[in-house]
PyMOL commands that place a pseudoatom at each C-alpha (Angstrom):
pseudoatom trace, name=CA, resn=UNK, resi=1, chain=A, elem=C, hetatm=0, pos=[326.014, 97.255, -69.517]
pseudoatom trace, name=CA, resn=UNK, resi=2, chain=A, elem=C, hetatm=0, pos=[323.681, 98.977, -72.139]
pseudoatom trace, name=CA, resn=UNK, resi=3, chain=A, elem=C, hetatm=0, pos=[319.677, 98.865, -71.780]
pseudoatom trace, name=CA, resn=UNK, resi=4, chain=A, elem=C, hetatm=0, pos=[319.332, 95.997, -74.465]
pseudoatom trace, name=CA, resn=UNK, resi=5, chain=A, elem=C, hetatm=0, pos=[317.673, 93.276, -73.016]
pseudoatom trace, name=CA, resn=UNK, resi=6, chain=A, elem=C, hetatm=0, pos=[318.936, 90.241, -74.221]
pseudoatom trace, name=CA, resn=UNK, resi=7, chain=A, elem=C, hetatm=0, pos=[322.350, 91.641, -73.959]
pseudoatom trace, name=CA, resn=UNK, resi=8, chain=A, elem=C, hetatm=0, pos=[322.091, 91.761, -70.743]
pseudoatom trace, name=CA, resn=UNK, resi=9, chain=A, elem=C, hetatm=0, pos=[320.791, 88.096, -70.358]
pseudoatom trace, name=CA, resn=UNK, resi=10, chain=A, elem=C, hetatm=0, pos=[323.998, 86.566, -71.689]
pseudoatom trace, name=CA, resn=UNK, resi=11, chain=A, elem=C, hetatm=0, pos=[326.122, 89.010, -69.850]
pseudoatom trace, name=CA, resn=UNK, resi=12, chain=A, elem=C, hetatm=0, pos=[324.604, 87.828, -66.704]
pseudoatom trace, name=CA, resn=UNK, resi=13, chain=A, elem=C, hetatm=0, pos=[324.887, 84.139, -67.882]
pseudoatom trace, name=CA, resn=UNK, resi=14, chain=A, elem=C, hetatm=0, pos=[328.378, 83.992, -69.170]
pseudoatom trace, name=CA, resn=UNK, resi=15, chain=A, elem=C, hetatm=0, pos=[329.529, 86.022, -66.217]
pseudoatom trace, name=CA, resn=UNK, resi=16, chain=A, elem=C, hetatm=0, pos=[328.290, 83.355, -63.982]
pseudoatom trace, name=CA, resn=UNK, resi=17, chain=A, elem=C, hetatm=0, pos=[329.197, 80.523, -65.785]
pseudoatom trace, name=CA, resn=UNK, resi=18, chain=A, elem=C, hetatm=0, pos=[333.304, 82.211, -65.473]
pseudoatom trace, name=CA, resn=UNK, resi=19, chain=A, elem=C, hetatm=0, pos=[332.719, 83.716, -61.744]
pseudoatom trace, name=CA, resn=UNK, resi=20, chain=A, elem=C, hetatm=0, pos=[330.013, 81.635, -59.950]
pseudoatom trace, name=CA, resn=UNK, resi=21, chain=A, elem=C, hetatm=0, pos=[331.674, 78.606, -57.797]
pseudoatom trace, name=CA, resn=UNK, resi=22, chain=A, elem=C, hetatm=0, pos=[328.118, 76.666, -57.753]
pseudoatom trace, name=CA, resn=UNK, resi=23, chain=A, elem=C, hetatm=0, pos=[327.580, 77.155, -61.380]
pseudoatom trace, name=CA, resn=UNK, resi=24, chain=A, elem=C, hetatm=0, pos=[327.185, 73.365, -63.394]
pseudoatom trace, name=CA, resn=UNK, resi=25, chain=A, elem=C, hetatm=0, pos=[326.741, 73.120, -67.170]
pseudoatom trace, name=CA, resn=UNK, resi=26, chain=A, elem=C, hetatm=0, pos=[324.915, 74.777, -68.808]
pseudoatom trace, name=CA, resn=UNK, resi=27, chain=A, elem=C, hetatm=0, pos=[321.946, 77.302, -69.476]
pseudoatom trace, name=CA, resn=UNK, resi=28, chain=A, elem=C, hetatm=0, pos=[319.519, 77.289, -71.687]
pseudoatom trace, name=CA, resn=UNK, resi=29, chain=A, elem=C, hetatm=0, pos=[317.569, 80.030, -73.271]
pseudoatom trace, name=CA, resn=UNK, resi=30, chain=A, elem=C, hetatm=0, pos=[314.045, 80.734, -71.640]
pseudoatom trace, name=CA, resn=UNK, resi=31, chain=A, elem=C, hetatm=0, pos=[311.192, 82.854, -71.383]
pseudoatom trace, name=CA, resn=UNK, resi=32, chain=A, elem=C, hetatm=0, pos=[309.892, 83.967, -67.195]
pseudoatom trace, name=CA, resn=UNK, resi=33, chain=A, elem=C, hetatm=0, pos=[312.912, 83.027, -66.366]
pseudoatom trace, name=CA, resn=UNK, resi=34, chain=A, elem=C, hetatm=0, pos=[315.041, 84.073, -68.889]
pseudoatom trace, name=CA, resn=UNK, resi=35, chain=A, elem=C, hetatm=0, pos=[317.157, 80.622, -68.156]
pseudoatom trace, name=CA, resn=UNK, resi=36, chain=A, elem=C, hetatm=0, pos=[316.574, 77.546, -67.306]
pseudoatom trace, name=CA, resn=UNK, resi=37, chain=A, elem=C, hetatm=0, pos=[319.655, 75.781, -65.717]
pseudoatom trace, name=CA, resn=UNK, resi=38, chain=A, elem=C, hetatm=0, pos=[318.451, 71.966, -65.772]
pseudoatom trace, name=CA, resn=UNK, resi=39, chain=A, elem=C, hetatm=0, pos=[322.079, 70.320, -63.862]
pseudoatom trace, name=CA, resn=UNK, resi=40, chain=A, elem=C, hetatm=0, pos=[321.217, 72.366, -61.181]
pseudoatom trace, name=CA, resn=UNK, resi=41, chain=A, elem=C, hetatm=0, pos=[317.495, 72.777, -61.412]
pseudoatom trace, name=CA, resn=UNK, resi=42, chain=A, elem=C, hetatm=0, pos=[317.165, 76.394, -61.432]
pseudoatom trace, name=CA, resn=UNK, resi=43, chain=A, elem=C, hetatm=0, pos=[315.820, 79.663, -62.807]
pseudoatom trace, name=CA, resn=UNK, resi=44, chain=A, elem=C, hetatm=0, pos=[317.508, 82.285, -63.274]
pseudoatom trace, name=CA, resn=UNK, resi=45, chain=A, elem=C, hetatm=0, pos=[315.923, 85.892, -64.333]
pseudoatom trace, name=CA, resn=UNK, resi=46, chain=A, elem=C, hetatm=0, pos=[317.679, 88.679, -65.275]
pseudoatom trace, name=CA, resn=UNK, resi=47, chain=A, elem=C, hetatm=0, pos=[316.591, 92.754, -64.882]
pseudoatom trace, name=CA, resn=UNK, resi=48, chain=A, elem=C, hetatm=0, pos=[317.995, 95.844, -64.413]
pseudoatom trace, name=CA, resn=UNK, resi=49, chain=A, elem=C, hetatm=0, pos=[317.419, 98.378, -61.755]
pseudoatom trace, name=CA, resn=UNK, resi=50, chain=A, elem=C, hetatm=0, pos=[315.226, 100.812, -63.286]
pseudoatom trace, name=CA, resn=UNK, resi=51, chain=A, elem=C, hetatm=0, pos=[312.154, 102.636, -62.535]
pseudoatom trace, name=CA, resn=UNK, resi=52, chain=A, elem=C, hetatm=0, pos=[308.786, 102.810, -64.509]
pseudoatom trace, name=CA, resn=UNK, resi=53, chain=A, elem=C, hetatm=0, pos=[309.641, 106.008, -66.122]
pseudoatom trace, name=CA, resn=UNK, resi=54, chain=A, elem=C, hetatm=0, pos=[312.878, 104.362, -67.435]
pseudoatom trace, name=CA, resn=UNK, resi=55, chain=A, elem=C, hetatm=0, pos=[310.498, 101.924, -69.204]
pseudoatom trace, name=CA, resn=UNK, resi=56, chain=A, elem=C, hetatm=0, pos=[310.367, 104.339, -72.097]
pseudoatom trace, name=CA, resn=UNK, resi=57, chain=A, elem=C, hetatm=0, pos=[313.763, 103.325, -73.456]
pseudoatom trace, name=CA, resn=UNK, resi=58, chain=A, elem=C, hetatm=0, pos=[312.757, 100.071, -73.456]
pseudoatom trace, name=CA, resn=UNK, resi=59, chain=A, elem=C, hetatm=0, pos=[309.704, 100.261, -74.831]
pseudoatom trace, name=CA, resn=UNK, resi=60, chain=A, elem=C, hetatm=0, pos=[311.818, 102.026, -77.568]
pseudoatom trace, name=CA, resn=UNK, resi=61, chain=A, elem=C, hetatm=0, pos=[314.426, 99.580, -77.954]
pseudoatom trace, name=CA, resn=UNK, resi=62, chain=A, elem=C, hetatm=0, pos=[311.346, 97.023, -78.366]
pseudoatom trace, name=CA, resn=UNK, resi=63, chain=A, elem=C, hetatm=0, pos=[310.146, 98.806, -81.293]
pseudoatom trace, name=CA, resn=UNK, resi=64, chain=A, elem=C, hetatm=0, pos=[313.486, 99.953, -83.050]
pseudoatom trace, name=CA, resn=UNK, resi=65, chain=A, elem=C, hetatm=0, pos=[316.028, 97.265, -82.415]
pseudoatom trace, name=CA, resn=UNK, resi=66, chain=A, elem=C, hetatm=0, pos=[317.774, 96.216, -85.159]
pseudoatom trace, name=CA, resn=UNK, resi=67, chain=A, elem=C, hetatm=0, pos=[316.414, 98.908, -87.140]
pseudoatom trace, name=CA, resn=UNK, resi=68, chain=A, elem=C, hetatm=0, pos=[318.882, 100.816, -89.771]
pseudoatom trace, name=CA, resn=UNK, resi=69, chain=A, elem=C, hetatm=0, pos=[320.300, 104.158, -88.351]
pseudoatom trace, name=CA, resn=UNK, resi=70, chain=A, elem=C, hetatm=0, pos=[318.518, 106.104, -91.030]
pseudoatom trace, name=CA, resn=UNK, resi=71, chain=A, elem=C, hetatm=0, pos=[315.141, 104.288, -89.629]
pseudoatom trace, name=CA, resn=UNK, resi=72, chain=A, elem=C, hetatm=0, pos=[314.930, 105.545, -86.170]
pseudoatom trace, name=CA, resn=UNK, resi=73, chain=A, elem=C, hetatm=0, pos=[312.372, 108.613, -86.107]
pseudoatom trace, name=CA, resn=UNK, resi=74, chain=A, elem=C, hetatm=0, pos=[314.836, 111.998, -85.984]
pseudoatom trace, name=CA, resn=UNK, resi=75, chain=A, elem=C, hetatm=0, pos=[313.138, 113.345, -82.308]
pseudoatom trace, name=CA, resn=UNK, resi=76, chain=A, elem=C, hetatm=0, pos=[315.074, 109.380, -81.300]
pseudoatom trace, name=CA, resn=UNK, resi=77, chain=A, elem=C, hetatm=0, pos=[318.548, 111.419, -82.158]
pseudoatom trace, name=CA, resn=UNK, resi=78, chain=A, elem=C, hetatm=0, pos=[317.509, 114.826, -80.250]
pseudoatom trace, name=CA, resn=UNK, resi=79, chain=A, elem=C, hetatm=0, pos=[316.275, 112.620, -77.065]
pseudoatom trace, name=CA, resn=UNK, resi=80, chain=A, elem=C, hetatm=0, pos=[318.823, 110.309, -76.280]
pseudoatom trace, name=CA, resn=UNK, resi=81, chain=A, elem=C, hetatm=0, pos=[321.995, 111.861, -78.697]
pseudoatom trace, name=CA, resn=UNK, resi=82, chain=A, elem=C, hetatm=0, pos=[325.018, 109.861, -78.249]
pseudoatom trace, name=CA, resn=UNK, resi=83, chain=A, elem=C, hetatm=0, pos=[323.417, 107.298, -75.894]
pseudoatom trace, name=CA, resn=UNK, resi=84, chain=A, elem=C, hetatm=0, pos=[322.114, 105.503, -79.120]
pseudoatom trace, name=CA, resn=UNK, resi=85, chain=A, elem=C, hetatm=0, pos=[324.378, 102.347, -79.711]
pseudoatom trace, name=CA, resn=UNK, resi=86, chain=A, elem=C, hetatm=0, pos=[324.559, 100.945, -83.319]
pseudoatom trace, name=CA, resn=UNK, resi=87, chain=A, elem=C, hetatm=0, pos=[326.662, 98.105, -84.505]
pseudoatom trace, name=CA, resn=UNK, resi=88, chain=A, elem=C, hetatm=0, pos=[327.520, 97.602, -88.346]
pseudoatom trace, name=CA, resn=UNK, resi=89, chain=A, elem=C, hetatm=0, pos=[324.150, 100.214, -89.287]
pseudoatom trace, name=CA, resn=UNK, resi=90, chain=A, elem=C, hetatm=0, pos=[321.703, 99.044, -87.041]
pseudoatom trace, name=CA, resn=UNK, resi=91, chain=A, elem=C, hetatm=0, pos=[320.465, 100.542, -83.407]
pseudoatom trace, name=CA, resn=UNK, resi=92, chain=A, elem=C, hetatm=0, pos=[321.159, 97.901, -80.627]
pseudoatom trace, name=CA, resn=UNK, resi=93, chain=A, elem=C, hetatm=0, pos=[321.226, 99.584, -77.237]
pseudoatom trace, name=CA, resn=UNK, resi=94, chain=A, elem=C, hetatm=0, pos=[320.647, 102.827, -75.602]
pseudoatom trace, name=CA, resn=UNK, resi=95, chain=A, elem=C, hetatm=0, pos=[323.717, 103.218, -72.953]
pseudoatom trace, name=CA, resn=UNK, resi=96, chain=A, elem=C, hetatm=0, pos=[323.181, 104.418, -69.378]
pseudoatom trace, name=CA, resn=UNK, resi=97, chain=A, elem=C, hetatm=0, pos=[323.009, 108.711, -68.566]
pseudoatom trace, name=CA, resn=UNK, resi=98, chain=A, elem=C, hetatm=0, pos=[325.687, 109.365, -66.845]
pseudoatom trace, name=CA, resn=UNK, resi=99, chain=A, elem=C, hetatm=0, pos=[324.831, 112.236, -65.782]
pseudoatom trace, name=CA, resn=UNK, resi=100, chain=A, elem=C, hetatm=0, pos=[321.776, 111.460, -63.561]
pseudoatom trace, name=CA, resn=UNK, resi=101, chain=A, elem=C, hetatm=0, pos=[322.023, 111.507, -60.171]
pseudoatom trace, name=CA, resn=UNK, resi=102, chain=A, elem=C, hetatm=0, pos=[320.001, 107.956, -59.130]
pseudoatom trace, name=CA, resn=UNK, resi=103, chain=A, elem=C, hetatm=0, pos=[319.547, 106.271, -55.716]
pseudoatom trace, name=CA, resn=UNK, resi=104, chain=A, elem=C, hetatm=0, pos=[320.638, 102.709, -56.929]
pseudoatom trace, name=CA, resn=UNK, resi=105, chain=A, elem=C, hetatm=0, pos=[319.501, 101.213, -53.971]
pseudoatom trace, name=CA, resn=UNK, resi=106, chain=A, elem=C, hetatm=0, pos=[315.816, 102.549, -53.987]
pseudoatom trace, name=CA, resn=UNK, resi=107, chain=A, elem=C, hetatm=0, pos=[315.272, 101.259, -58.002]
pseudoatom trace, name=CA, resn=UNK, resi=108, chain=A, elem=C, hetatm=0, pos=[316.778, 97.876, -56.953]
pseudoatom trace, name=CA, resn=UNK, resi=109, chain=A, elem=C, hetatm=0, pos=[314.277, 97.412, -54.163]
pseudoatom trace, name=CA, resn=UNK, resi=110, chain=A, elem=C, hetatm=0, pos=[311.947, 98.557, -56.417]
pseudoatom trace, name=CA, resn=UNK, resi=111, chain=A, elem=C, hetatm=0, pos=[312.661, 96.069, -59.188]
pseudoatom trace, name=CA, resn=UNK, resi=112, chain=A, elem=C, hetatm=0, pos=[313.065, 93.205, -56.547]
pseudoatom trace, name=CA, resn=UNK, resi=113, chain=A, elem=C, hetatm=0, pos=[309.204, 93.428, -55.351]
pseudoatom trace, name=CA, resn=UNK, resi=114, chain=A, elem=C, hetatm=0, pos=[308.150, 93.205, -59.033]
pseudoatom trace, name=CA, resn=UNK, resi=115, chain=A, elem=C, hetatm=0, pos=[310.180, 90.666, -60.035]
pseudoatom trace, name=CA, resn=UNK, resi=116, chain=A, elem=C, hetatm=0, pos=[309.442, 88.902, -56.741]
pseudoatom trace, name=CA, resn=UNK, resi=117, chain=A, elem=C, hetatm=0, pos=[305.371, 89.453, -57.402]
pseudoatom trace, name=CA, resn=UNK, resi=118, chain=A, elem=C, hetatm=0, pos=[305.899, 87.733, -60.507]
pseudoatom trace, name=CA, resn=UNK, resi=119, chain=A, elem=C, hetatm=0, pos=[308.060, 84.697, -59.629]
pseudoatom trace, name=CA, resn=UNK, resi=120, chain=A, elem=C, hetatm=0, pos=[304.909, 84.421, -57.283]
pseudoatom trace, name=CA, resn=UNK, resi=121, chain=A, elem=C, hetatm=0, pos=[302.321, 84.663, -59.905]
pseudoatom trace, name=CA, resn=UNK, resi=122, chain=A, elem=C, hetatm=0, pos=[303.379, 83.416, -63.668]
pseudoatom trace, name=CA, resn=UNK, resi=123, chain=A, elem=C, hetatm=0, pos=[307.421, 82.057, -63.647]
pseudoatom trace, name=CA, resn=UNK, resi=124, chain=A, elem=C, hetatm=0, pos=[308.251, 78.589, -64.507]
pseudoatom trace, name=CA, resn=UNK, resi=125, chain=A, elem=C, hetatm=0, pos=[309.731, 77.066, -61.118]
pseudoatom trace, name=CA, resn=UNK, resi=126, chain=A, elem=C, hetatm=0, pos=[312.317, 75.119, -60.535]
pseudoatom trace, name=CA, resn=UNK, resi=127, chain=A, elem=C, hetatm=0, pos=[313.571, 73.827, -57.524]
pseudoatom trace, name=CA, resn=UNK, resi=128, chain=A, elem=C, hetatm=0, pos=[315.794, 76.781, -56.880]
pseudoatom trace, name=CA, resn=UNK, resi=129, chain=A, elem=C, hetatm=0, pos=[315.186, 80.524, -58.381]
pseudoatom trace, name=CA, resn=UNK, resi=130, chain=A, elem=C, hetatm=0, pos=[317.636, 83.381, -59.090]
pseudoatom trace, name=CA, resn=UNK, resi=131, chain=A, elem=C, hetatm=0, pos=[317.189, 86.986, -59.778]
pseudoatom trace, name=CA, resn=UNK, resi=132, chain=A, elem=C, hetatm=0, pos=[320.495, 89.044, -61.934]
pseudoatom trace, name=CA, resn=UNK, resi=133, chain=A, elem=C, hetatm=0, pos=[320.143, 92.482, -61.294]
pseudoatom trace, name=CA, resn=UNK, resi=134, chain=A, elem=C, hetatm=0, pos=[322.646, 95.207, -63.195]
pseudoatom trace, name=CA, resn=UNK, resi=135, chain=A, elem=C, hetatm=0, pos=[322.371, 98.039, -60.637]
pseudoatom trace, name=CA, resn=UNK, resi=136, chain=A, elem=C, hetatm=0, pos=[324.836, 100.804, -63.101]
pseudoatom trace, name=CA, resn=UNK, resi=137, chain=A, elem=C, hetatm=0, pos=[325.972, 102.455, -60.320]
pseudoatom trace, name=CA, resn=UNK, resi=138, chain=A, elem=C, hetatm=0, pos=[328.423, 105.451, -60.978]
pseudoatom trace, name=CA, resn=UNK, resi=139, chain=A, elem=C, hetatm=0, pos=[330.456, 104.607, -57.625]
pseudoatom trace, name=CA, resn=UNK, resi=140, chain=A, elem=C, hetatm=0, pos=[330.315, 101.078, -55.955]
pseudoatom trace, name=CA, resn=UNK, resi=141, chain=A, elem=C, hetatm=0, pos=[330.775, 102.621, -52.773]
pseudoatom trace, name=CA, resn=UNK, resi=142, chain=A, elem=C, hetatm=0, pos=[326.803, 103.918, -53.525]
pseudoatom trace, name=CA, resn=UNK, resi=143, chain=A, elem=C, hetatm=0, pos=[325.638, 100.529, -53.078]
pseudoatom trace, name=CA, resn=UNK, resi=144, chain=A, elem=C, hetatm=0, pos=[325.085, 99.510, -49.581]
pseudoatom trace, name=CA, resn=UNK, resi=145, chain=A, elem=C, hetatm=0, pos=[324.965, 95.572, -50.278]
pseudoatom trace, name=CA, resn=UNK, resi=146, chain=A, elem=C, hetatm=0, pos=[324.244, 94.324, -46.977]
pseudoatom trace, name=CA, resn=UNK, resi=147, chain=A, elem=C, hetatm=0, pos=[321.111, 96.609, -46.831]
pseudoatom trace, name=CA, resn=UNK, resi=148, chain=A, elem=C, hetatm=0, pos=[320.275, 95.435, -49.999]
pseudoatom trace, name=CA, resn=UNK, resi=149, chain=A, elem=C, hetatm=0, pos=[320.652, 91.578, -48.863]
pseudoatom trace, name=CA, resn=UNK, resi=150, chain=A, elem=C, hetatm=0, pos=[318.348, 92.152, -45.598]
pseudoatom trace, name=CA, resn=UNK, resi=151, chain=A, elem=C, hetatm=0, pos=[315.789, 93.860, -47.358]
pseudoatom trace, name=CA, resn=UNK, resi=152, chain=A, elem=C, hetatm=0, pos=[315.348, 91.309, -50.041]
pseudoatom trace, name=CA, resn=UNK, resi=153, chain=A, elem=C, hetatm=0, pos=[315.511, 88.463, -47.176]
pseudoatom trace, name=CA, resn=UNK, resi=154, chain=A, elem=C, hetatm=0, pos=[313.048, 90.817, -45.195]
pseudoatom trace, name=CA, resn=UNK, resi=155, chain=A, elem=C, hetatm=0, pos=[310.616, 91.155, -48.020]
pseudoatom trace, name=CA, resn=UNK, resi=156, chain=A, elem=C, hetatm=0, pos=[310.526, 87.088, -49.506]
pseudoatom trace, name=CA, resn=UNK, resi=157, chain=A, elem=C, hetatm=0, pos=[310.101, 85.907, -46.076]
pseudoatom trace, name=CA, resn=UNK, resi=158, chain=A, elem=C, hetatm=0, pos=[306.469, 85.143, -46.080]
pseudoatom trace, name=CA, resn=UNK, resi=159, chain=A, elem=C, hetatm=0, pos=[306.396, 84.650, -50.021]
pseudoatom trace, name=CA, resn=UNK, resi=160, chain=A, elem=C, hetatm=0, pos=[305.113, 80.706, -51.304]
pseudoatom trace, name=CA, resn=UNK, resi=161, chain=A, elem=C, hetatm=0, pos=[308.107, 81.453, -53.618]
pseudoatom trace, name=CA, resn=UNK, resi=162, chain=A, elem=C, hetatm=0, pos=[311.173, 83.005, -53.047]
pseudoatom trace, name=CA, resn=UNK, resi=163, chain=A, elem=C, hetatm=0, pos=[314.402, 83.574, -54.518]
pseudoatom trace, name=CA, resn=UNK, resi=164, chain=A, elem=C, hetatm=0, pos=[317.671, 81.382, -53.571]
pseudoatom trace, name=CA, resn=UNK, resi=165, chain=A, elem=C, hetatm=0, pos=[320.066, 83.754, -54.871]
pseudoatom trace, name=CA, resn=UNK, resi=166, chain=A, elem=C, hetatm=0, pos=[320.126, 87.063, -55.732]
pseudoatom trace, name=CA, resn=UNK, resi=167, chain=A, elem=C, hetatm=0, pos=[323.152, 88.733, -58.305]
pseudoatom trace, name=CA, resn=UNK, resi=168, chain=A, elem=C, hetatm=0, pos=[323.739, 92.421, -57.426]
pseudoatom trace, name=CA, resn=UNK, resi=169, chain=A, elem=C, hetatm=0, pos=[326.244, 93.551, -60.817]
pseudoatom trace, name=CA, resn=UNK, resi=170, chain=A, elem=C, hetatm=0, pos=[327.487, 97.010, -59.539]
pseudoatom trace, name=CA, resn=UNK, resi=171, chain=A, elem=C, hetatm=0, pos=[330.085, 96.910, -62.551]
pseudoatom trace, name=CA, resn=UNK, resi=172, chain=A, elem=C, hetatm=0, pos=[333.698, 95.409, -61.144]
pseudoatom trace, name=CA, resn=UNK, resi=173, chain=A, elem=C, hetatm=0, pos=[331.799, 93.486, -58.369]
pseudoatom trace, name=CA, resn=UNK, resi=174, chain=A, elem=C, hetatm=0, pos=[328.486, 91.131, -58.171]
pseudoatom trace, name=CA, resn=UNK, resi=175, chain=A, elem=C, hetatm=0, pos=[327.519, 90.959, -54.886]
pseudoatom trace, name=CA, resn=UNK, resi=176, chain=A, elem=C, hetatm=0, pos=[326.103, 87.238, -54.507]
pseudoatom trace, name=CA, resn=UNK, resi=177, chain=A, elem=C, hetatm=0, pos=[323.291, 87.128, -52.099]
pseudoatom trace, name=CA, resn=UNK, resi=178, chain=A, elem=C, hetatm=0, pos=[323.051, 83.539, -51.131]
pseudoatom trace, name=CA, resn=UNK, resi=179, chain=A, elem=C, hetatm=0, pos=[319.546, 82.737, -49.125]
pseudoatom trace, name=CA, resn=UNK, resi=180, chain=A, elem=C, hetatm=0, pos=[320.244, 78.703, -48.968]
pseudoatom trace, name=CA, resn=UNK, resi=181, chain=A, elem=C, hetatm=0, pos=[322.510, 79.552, -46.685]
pseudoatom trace, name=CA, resn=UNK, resi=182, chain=A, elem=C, hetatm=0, pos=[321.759, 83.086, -45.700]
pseudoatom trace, name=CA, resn=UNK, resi=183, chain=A, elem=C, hetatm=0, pos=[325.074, 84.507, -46.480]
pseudoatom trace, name=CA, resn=UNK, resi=184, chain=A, elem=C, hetatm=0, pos=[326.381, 87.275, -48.997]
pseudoatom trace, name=CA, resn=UNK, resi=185, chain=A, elem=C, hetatm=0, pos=[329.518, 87.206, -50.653]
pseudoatom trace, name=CA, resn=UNK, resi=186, chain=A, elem=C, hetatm=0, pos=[331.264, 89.478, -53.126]
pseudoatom trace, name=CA, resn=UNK, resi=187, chain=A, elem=C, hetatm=0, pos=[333.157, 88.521, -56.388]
pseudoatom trace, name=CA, resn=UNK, resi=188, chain=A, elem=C, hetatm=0, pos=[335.413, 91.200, -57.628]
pseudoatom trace, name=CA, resn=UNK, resi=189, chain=A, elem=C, hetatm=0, pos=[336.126, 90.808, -61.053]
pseudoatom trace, name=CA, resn=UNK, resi=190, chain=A, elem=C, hetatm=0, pos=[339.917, 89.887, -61.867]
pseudoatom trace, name=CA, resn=UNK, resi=191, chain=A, elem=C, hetatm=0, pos=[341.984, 92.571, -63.838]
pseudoatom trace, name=CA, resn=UNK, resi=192, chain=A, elem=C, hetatm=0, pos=[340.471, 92.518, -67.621]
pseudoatom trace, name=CA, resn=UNK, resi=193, chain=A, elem=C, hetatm=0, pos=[337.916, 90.186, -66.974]
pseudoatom trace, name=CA, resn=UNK, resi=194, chain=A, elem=C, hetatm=0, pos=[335.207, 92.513, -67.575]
pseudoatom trace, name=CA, resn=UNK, resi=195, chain=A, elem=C, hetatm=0, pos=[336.582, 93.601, -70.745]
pseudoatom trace, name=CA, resn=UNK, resi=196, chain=A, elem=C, hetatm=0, pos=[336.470, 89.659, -71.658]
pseudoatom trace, name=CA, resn=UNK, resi=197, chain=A, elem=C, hetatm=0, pos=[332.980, 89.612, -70.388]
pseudoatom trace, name=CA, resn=UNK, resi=198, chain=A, elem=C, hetatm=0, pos=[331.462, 92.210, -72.618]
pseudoatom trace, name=CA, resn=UNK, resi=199, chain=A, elem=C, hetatm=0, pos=[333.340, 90.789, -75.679]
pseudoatom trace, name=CA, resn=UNK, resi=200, chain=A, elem=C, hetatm=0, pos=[332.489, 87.514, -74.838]
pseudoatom trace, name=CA, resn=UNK, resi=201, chain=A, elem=C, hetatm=0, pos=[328.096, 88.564, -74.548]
pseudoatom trace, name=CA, resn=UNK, resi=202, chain=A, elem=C, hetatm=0, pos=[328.826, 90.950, -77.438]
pseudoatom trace, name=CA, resn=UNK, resi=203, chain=A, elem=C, hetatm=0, pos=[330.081, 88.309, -79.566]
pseudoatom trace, name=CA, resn=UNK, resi=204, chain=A, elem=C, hetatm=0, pos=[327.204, 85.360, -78.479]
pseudoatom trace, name=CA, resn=UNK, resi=205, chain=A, elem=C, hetatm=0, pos=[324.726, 88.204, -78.720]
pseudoatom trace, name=CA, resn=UNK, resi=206, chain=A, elem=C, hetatm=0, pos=[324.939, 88.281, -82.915]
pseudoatom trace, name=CA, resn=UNK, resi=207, chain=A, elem=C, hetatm=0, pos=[325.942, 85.106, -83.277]
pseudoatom trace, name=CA, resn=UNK, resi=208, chain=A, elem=C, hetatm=0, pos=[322.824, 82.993, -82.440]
pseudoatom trace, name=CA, resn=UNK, resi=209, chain=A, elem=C, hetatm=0, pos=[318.994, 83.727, -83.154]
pseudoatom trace, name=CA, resn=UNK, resi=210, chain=A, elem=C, hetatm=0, pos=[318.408, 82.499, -79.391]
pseudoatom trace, name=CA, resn=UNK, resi=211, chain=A, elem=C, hetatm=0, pos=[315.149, 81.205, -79.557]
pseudoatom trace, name=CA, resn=UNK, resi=212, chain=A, elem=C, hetatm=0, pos=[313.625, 79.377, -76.723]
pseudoatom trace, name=CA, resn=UNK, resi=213, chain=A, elem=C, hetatm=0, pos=[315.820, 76.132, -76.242]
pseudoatom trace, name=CA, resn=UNK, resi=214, chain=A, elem=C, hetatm=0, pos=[318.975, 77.159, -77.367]
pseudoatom trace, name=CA, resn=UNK, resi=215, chain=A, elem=C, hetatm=0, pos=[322.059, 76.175, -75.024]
pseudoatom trace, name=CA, resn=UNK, resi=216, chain=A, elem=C, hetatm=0, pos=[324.576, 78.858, -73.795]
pseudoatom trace, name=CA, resn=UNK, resi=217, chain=A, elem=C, hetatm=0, pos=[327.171, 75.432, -73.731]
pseudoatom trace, name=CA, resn=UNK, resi=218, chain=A, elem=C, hetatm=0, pos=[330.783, 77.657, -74.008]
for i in range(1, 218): cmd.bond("trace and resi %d" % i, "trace and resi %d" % (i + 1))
show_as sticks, trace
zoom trace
């Protein structure tokens, strides 16, 4: 997925609503979380695995998106080159460098504490809480899930508020870490159904204004 953050949101809610076996009907846009699921009263947030020195290109998709190509200031076009997305004119997303060598696991246990801090200090809660986190790893086999799944247990153990499932995206697998019932489970995505995916959040991404309240009801 692209660094665009609602994007990314209905990604992560459209791929669970296709792939998620406890999934009900429907979401519904939100702000901390990001949805509000009331059939099966829960939250669910969605982040990416990223660092604070990767906050740059999202402060800069904050200030630019939407913008007309010819709008973005030129040092944009020497800084990230071909990594700038744009869709009919306009700048949308800045896609993933490739060639960085990252530890996937170290930003995701990064991101987990700070989205953990703040389900413990400003989300709305619901009965149960998830956390969707794209991880962009170049090769799965990077992504030591089980570690991943004890360390997040590990770390929410003596938290007031915790999360009840964690979504690990590592591309053509989310890794579902289920803490109701302390178990983790993979879902490999069938053949073309990430291609569906994509088009499918694409498509609901510039169709609707998605203002707090609106239903993601496919």
């Amino acid at each position: 997925m692209a660094y665009e953050k609602l994007l990314n949101e209905i990604y992560a809610a459209v791929s669970l609503k296709y792939l998620w076996k406890e999934y009900k009907p429907y979401f519904i846009k939100s702000e901390s979380p990001d949805w509000i699921n009331e059939a099966m009263d829960f939250g669910l947030e969605v982040s990416q695995a990223l660092l604070p020195h990767d906050g740059q290109e999202e402060s800069f998709l904050e200030q630019y998106l939407g913008c007309l190509k010819e709008e973005l200031p030129p040092q944009a076009f020497d800084k990230y080159k071909d990594r700038l997305n744009f869709y009919n004119g306009r700048f949308w997303a800045i896609l993933p460098d490739c060639t960085l060598q990252q530890d996937y696991a170290f930003k995701a246990k990064y991101r987990f504490d700070r989205k953990l801090d703040k389900l413990n200090a400003n989300y709305v809660h619901k009965r149960y809480n998830g956390l969707y986190l794209f991880l962009h790893p170049k090769d799965e086999s990077e992504i030591d899930a089980r570690d991943l799944f004890e360390y997040m247990w590990f770390t929410q153990e003596r938290r007031q508020k915790h999360f009840d499932w964690v979504f690990l995206n590592c591309v053509k697998k989310i890794w579902v870490c289920n803490y109701v019932e302390n178990i983790i489970e993979p879902i490999v995505l069938p053949k073309n159904a990430e291609n569906f995916l994509n088009t499918e959040a694409e498509y609901l991404r510039y169709s609707h204004d998605w203002e707090n309240g609106t239903e993601l009801n496919l």
